[in-house]
Steps between C-alpha positions, in 0.01 A plus 500: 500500500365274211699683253798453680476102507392519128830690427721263709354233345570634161866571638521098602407391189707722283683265199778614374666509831572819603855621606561461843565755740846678414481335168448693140380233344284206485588127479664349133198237460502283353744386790628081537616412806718137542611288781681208588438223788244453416471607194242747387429783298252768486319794242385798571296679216150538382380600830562141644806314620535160440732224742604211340774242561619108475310410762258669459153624272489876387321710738333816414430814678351814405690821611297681757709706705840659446672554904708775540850332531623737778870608494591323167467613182354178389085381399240300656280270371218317712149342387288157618625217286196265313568251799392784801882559616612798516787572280746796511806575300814731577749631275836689607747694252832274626723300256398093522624206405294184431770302682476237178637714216743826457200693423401808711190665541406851567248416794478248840162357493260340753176322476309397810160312430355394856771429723783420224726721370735434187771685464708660175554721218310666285530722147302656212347208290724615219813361710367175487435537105730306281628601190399375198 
């Protein structure tokens, strides 16, 4: 029995994120995520994922789980942010568009910390990259 918690514990608080269920392979971290009204943008790499926005400070939370996400072929992100809420992230192969630019990015992305959720897109950090 005790070796069985020890391994799903160990399966929890697996970084990289595994691939989901149905899914060959794992998540493109480093990933940024963006959203508008209001607006706010996120990073997931290093085994943390940080919130910040214009209104308000960066919050950081270290990765602890990775959910299944069930019937999509998309990842999971979930971990306690530094101010006790509970913060979970979901990321969905489907075209999106920031609704401010042409731009479109290869994921829909969602961030609920607590009882709020933001809602937007989301790429590989070297999307957001620009050229030199």
């Amino acid at each position: 029995m005790r070796a069985a918690a020890v391994a799903l514990l160990l399966t929890a608080c697996a970084y990289p994120p595994a691939a989901p269920e149905g899914r060959s392979e794992p998540a493109p971290l480093p990933l940024r995520l963006i959203g508008t009204e209001p607006f706010w943008g996120a990073l997931i790499a290093s085994g943390e994922i940080v919130v910040s926005g214009a209104d308000r400070a960066p919050l950081r939370a270290p990765i602890e789980a990775v959910p299944s996400l069930a019937g999509t072929s998309g990842w999971g992100f979930s971990g306690l942010a530094e101010n006790g809420a509970p913060l979970s992230v979901r990321i969905v192969p489907a075209a999106c568009s920031d609704g401010m630019s042409d731009r479109v990015y290869p994921y829909e992305a969602s961030v609920r910390i607590g009882r709020e959720t933001l809602s937007g897109c989301a790429g590989p950090e070297s999307l957001f990259q620009h050229p030199s």
